[in-house]
VMD Tcl script that draws the C-alpha trace (Angstrom):
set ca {
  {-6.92 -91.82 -78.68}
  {-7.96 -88.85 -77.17}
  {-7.26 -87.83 -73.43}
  {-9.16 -87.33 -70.29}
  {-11.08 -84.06 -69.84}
  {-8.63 -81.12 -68.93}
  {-9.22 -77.47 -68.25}
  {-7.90 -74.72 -70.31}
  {-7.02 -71.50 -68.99}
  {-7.27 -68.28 -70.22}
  {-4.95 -65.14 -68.73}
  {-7.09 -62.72 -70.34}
  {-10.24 -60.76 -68.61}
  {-13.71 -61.90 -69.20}
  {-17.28 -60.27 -68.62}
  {-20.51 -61.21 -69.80}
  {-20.50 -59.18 -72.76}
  {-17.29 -60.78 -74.04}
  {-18.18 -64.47 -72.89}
  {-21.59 -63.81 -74.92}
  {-19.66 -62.76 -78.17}
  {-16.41 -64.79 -78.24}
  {-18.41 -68.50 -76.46}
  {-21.68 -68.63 -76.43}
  {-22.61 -66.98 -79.90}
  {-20.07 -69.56 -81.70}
  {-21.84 -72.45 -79.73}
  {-24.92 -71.64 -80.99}
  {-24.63 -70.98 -84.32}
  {-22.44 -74.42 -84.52}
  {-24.86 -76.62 -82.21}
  {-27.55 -75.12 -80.44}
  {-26.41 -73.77 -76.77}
  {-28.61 -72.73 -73.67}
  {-26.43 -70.64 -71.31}
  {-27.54 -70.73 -67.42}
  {-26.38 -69.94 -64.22}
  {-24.57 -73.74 -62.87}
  {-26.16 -75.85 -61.11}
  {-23.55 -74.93 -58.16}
  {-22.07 -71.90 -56.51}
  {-19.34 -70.72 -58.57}
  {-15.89 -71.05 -56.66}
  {-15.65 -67.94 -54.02}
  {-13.88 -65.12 -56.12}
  {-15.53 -66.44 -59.61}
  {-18.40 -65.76 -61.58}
  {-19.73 -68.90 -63.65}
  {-22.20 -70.33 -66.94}
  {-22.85 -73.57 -67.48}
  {-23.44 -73.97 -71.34}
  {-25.77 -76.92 -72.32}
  {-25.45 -77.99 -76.19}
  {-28.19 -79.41 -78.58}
  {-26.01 -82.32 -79.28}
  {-25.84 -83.19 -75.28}
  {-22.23 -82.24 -74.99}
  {-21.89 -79.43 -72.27}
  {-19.27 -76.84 -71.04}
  {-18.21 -75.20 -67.72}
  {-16.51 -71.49 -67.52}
  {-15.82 -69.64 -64.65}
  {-13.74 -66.68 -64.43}
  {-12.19 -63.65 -61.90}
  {-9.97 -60.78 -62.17}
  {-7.64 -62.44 -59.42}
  {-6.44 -65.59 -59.60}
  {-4.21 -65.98 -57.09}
  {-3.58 -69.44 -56.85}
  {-2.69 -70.42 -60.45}
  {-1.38 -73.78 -61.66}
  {2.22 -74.74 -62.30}
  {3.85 -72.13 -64.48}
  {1.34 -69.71 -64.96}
  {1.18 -66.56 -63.47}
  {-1.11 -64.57 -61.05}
  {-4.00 -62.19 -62.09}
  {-7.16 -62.25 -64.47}
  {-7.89 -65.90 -65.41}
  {-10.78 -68.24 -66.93}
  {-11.35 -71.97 -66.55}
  {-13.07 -73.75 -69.26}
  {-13.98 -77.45 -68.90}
  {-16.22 -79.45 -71.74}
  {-16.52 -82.39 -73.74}
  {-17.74 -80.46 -76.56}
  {-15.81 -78.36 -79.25}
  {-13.49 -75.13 -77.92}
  {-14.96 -72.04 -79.07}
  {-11.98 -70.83 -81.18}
  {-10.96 -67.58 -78.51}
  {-9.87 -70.26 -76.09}
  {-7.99 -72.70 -78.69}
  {-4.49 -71.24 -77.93}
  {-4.65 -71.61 -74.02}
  {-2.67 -74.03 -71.73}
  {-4.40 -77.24 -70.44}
  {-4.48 -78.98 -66.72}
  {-5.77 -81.60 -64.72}
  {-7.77 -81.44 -62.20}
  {-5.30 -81.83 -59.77}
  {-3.39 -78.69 -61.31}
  {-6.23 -76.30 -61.56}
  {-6.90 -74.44 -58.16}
  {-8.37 -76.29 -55.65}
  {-11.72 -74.67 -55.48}
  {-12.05 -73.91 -59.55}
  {-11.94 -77.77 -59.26}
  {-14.00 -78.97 -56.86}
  {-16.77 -76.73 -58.37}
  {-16.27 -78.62 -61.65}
  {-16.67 -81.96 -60.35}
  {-19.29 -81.04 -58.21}
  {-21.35 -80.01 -61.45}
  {-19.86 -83.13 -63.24}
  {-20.64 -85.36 -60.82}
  {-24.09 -84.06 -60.76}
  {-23.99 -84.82 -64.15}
  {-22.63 -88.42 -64.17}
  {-25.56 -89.48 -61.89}
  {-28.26 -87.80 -63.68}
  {-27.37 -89.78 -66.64}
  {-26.26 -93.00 -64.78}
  {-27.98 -92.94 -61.49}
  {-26.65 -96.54 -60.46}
  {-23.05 -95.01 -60.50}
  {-23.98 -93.22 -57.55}
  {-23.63 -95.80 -55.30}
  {-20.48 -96.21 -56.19}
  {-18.67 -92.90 -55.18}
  {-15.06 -93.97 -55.70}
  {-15.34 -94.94 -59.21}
  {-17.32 -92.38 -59.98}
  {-15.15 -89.53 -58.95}
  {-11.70 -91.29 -59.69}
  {-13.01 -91.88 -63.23}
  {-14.75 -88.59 -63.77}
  {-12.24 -87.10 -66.52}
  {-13.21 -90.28 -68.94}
  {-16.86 -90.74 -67.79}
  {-17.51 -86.91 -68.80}
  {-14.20 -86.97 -71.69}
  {-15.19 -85.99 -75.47}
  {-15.41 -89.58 -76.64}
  {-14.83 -91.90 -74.30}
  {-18.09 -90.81 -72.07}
  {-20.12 -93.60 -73.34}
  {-17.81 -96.19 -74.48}
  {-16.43 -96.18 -70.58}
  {-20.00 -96.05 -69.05}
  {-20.84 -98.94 -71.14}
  {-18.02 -101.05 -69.80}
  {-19.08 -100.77 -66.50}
  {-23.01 -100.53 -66.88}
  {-23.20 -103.57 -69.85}
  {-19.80 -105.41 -69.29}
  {-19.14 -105.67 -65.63}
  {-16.37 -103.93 -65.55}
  {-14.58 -106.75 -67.83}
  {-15.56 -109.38 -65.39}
  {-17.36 -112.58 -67.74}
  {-20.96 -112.67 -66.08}
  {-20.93 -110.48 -63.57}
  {-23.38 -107.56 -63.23}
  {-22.77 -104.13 -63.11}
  {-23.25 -103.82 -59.44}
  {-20.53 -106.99 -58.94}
  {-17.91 -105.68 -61.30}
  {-18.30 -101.96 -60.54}
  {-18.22 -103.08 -56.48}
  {-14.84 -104.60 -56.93}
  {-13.42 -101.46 -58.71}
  {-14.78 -99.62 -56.03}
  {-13.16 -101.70 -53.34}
  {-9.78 -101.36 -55.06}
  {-9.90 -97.72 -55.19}
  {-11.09 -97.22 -51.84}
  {-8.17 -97.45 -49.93}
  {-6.86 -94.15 -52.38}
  {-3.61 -95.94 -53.28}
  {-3.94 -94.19 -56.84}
  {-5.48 -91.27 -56.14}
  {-2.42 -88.69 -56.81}
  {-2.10 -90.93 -59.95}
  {-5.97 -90.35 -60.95}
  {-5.76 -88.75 -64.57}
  {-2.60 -91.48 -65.77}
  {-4.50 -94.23 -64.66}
  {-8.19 -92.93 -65.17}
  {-6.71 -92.65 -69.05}
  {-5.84 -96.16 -69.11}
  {-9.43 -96.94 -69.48}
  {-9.54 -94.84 -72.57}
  {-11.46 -91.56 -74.02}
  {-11.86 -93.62 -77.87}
  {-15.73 -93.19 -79.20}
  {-15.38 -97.41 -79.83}
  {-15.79 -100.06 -77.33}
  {-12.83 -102.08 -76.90}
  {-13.08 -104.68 -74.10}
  {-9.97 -106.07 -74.54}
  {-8.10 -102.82 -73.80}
  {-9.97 -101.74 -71.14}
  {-10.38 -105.06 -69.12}
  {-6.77 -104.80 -69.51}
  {-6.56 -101.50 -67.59}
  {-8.51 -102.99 -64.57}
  {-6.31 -106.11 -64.32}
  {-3.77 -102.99 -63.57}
  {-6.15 -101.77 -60.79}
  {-6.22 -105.36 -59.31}
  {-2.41 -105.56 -59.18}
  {-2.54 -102.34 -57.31}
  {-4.92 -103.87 -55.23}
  {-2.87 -106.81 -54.22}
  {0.40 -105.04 -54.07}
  {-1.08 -102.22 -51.54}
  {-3.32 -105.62 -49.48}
  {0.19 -106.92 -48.41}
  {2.03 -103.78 -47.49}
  {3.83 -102.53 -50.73}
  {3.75 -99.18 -51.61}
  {3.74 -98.89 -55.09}
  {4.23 -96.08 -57.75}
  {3.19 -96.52 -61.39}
  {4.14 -96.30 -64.67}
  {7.71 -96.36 -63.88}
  {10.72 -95.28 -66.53}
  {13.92 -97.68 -66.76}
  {16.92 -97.52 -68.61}
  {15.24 -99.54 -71.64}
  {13.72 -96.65 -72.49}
  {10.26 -98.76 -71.61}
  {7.81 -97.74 -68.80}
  {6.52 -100.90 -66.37}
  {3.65 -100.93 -64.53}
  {4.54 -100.60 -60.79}
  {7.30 -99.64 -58.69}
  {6.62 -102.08 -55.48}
  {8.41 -101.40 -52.29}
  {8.72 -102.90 -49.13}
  {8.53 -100.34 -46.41}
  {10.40 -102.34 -43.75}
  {13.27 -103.07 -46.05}
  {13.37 -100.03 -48.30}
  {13.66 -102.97 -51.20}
  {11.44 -102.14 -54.42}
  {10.45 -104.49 -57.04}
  {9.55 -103.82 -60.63}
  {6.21 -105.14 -61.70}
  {4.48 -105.58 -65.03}
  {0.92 -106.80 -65.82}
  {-0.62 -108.53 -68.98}
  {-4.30 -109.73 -69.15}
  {-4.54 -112.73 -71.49}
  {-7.90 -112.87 -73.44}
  {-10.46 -115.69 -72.79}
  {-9.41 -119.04 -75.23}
  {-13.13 -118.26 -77.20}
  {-12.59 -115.78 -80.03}
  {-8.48 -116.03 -80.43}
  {-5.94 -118.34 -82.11}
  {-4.89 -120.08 -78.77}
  {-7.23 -122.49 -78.58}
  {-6.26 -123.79 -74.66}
  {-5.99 -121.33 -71.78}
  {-2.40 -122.84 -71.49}
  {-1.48 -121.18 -74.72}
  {-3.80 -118.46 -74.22}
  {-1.46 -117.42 -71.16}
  {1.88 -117.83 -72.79}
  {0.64 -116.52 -75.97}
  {-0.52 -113.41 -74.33}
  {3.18 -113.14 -72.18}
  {5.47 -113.40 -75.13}
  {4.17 -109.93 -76.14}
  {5.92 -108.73 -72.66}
  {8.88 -111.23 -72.70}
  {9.52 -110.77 -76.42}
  {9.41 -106.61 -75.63}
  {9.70 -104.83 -72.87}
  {11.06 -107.38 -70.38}
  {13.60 -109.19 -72.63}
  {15.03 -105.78 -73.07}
  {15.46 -105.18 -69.80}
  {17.11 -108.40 -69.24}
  {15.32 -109.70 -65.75}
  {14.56 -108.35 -62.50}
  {10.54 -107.67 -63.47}
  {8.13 -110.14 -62.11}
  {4.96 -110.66 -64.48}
  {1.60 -110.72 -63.56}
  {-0.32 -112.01 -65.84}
  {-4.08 -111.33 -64.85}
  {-6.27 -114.34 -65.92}
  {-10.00 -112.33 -64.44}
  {-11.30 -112.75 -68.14}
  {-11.06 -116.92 -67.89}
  {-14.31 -118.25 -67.42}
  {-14.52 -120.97 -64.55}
  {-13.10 -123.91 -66.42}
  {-9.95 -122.39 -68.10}
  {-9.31 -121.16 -64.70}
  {-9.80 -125.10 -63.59}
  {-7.37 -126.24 -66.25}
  {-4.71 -123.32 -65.22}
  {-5.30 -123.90 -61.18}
  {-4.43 -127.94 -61.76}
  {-1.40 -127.78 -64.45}
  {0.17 -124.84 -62.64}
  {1.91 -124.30 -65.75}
  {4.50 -121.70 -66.49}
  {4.34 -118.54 -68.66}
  {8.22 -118.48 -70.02}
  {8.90 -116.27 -68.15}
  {10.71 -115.86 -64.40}
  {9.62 -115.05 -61.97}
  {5.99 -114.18 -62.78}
  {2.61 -114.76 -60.99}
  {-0.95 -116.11 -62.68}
  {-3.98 -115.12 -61.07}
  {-7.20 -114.75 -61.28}
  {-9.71 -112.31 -59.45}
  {-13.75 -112.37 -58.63}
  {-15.90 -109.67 -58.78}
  {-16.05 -110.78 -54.57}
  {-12.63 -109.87 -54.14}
  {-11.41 -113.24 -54.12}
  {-8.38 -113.06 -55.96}
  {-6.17 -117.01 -55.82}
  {-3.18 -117.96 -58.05}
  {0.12 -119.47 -57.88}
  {3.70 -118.23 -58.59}
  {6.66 -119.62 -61.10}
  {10.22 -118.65 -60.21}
  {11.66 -117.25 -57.30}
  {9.17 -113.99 -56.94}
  {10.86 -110.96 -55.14}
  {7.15 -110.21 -53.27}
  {5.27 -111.59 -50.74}
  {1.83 -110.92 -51.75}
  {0.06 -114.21 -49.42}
  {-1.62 -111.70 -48.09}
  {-4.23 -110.73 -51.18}
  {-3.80 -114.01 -52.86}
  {-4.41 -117.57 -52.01}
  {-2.56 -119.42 -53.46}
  {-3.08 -123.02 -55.55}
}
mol new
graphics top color blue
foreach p $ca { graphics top sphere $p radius 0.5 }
foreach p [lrange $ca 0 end-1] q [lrange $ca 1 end] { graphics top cylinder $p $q radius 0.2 }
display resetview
């Protein structure tokens, strides 16, 4: 799969002349390029094209003769910035890459100002829903996964069976909000994947990862993600308590609905779905992780069976919910669970 959008940087010195013969001249005799002034003020310090391709893909570049602020490991002095979810003119294909939280400060707000731009041009509706929209900028504008992730939200509801876009996109927007994951925005951004096909099962997994942030963060926790342990495996959060200093490992699993797989009851769909994590990841690390397995896909009545039997997941201690594109979120627990989250979840 590939990754998020990144910028390369160049340490070399760049003037029109040379950004006409070594960029723009390749881009159009590969796929058609109109080069243009952007549609915002270059950074202060920078000049700037915006390079529009036949194909709709597009490109940022900015450059200066004193970068003075340079990312991690790179050094001051002459610089360029390129940004696109098209193909890398081959002068720039040996150059380092960085997020957007690496690249200076105002290189990148300049970029996601004309990305942003961009993003609601194409996808007006998105605009009313600023905190998605910036926090999943580098897919929403990535090489591949630009469509397949605008469809999830636009024509899936954001994974949420029967909701519209406005419902399922509103409770993504209410979990990121708060900016819990914002200095994690490009790891978990990525989760929702940059692949050119639409797969709803992966990705409705990702948000069931958002909605355990949610609920951790709701009742006090702060949490870190994607966490390394001696296993060798990475879990999902890092929880901790900020009264006691005492931090709990959490991983999340997101069964699939019982329609369309080979466990034909949402009882088996659940334990099905955990003995990928207890078979894995959590039997190796031999306890201490509580499981939260996300049930958000379940139509009304699996959730009805699940809500009555209560029934466990083989696994201790774990907790089953399910959440509503209204924020409701209600489940019940199974073991002796190391968090309090009664808080975010009411529990059955």
């Amino acid at each position: 799969m590939a990754k998020p959008l990144r910028f390369r940087r160049s340490p070399q010195s760049w003037n029109a002349d040379r950004i006409r013969s070594r960029l723009e001249r390749p881009l159009d005799d590969n796929l058609g390029v109109r080069a243009a002034a952007p549609w915002f003020a270059a950074p202060p310090g920078y000049d700037a094209r915006r390079f529009d391709m036949d194909d709709g893909s597009m490109a940022l570049f900015c450059w200066t003769d004193h970068d003075d602020d340079p990312p991690p490991g790179a050094t001051p002095g002459p610089a360029a910035y390129w940004l696109g979810n098209t193909e890398t003119p081959r002068a720039l294909w040996r150059t380092d890459k960085y997020g957007f939280e690496e690249a200076p400060y105002p290189v990148s707000r300049w970029a996601q100002r004309e990305l942003l731009a961009g993003l609601h041009d194409d996808e007006p509706w998105l605009a009313a829903f600023p905190h998605v929209s910036w926090f999943f900028l580098p897919v929403f504008c990535s090489k591949d996964g630009a469509e397949t992730t605008r469809a999830f939200f636009r024509d899936h509801g954001a994974g949420f069976p029967g909701a519209t876009r406005e419902e399922g996109t509103g409770y993504v927007e209410s979990a990121l909000r708060p900016g819990i994951l914002d200095d994690y925005r490009e790891t978990m951004a990525g989760k929702l994947g940059t692949s050119a096909s639409l797969d709803l099962v992966r990705m409705s997994a990702a948000i069931a990862e958002f909605t355990a942030a949610k609920v951790l963060a709701s009742a006090g926790y702060r949490i870190t993600p994607e966490i390394e342990v001696t296993t060798g495996h990475s879990l999902d959060y890092r929880a901790e308590d900020p009264a006691t200093g005492h931090a709990s490992l959490v991983e999340v699993t997101r069964p699939q609905r019982v329609s369309g797989r080979s466990a034909n009851t949402p009882v088996a769909a659940i334990r099905d779905t955990a003995a990928t994590k207890t078979n894995g990841q959590l039997e190796a690390h031999a306890g201490g992780v509580t499981l939260l397995v996300d049930c958000s896909s379940f139509p009304d009545d699996d959730w009805a069976v699940l809500r009555r039997e209560r029934p466990g997941v083989r696994h201790k201690p774990a907790i089953v919910l399910r959440a509503r594109p209204d924020g409701h979120i209600e489940g019940y627990t199974k073991g002796s669970v190391p968090i309090d989250l009664s808080a975010s979840i009411a529990w059955v």
